[in-house]
Steps between C-alpha positions, in 0.01 A plus 500: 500500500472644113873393463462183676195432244692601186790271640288219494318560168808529371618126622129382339653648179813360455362125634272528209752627266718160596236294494507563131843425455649147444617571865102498642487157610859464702411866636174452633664073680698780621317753674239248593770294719675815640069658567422185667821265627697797583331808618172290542636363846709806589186694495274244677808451802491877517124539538488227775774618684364844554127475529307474828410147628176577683148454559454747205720330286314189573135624444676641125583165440169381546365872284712313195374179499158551514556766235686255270313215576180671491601665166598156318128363576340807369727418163409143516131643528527732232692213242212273573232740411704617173710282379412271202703198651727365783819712299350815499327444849852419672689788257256779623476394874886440505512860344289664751640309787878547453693825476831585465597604898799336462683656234265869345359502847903572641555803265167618547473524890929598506427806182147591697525424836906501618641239698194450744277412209786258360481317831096495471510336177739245572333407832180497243716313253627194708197504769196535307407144359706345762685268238633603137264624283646325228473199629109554561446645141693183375253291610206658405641547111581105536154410587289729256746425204439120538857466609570105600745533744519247816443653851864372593614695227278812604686466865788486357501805244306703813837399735742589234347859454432519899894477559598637186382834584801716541278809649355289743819405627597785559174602745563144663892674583400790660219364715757225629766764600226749633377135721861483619535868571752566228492906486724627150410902495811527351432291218096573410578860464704491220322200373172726490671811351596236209192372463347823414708558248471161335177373527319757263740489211601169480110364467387747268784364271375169531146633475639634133677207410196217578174712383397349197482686195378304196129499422226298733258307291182445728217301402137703456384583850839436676538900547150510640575292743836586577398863562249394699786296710693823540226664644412266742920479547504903593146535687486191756831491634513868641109403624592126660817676671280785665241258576725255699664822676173599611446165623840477700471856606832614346586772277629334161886677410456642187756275354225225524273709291784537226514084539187466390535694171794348395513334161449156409773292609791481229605085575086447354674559151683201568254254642297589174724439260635155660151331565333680182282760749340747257854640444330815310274553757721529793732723326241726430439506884869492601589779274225752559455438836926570512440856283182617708650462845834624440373789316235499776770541728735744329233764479431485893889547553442799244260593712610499806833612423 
């Protein structure tokens, strides 16, 4: 695990080392389409085609939502009690509310947890709020920024990212073969084995290349409140998810628990910047939240290693 751990520190290093290069900005269009259009659906086909399809897997489903759902109202909770207007409300409740399962969350639970916990997090990925998150974070930026936009146009932009989700087609693939009966042992062992050996590296480059590195410039009380996000971030999740396991009488995989302490959401940088979101603010979120739980989660693989 120590080797594994240097191997991927290493990849964090020389993504930030080309991010300062002239070559930064092709580099990081690059490993973001390969992390998300490319290995993004490989790894979601993979985890669909091999995890159970039972009663269990149905009452996690229902674990994840509540968790997520329950989690983004807490935020929303949290923003309105806090935050001096409707941008800061919707930047710390969209902070609190969406993490990065889909992208840190697949290194994580692969570097921590093997291939079980990759499937976990990708069922937790794609299940928990039922429909993109992006598309639900969208609209909540577009209403607190004062965003006209027509509710044709809102359809429209939610349809577009809907079917332009590369990772979700590839969970829609392997639950229509597995509804045919379309068995491919063959195939999804070497597909795992290469998985394993891709996931971790390849998005802790990208993680190097896209962390921000120039100096945040927060207005006075913005870290206040923003720490106070964070903390709200790392102590409800882990309670709401043991609450509603309680509640559904099932044990919650420790892969959950690691979704629930994942940082910020990285595609938040972008909503900020395009609808003028407290862009400081969130990066200040996005950024530490990125450092704390992958150190977080280096030092348990030291650990337990």
């Amino acid at each position: 695990m120590l080797v594994t751990l240097a191997e991927l520190a290493a990849s964090v290093a020389v993504g930030i080392a080309i991010q300062q290069t002239r070559h930064g900005p092709q580099a990081l269009r690059a490993g973001w389409f390969l992390s998300f259009s490319v290995l993004g659906p490989v790894v979601t086909f993979y985890a669909f085609s091999t995890i159970a399809l039972d009663d269990r897997t149905a009452l996690m489903a229902g674990l994840a939502a509540l968790t997520v759902w329950s989690t983004l109202g807490v935020g929303y909770l949290y923003g309105s009690l806090v935050g001096r207007d409707l941008t800061e409300r919707a930047a710390l409740a969209i902070s609190i509310g969406f993490s990065n399962t889909g992208f840190v969350g697949y290194i994580l639970a692969q570097t921590l947890f093997g291939r079980r916990g990759l499937q976990l997090m990708v069922f937790y990925d794609q299940i928990a709020f039922m429909i993109p998150a992006i598309s639900i974070s969208t609209a909540i930026v577009r209403v607190h920024a004062g965003t006209t936009v027509t509710d044709r146009h809102l359809a429209s932009d939610f349809l577009r990212r809907l079917l332009v989700n590369p990772p979700l087609a590839g969970t829609l693939v392997a639950l229509a073969l597995r509804l045919v009966d379309v068995r491919m042992p063959g195939l999804l062992g070497p597909l795992g084995i290469g998985i394993v050996h891709t996931v971790g590296p390849l998005g802790f480059l990208v993680v190097g290349l896209s962390v921000p590195l120039g100096r945040l410039a927060l207005e006075q009380g913005e870290v206040v409140r923003g720490v106070g996000a964070m903390a709200v971030r790392y102590l409800v999740g882990p309670c709401l998810l043991a609450l509603w396991a309680l509640v559904l009488g099932l044990g919650a995989p420790t892969t959950f628990y690691l979704a629930t302490v994942l940082p910020a959401a990285t595609h938040l940088l972008v909503l900020s910047r395009l609808y003028s979101l407290r862009p400081p603010l969130i990066r200040l979120l996005v950024v530490v939240t990125t450092v704390l739980s992958v150190t977080g989660a280096f030092v348990y693989a030291a650990v337990r290693s």
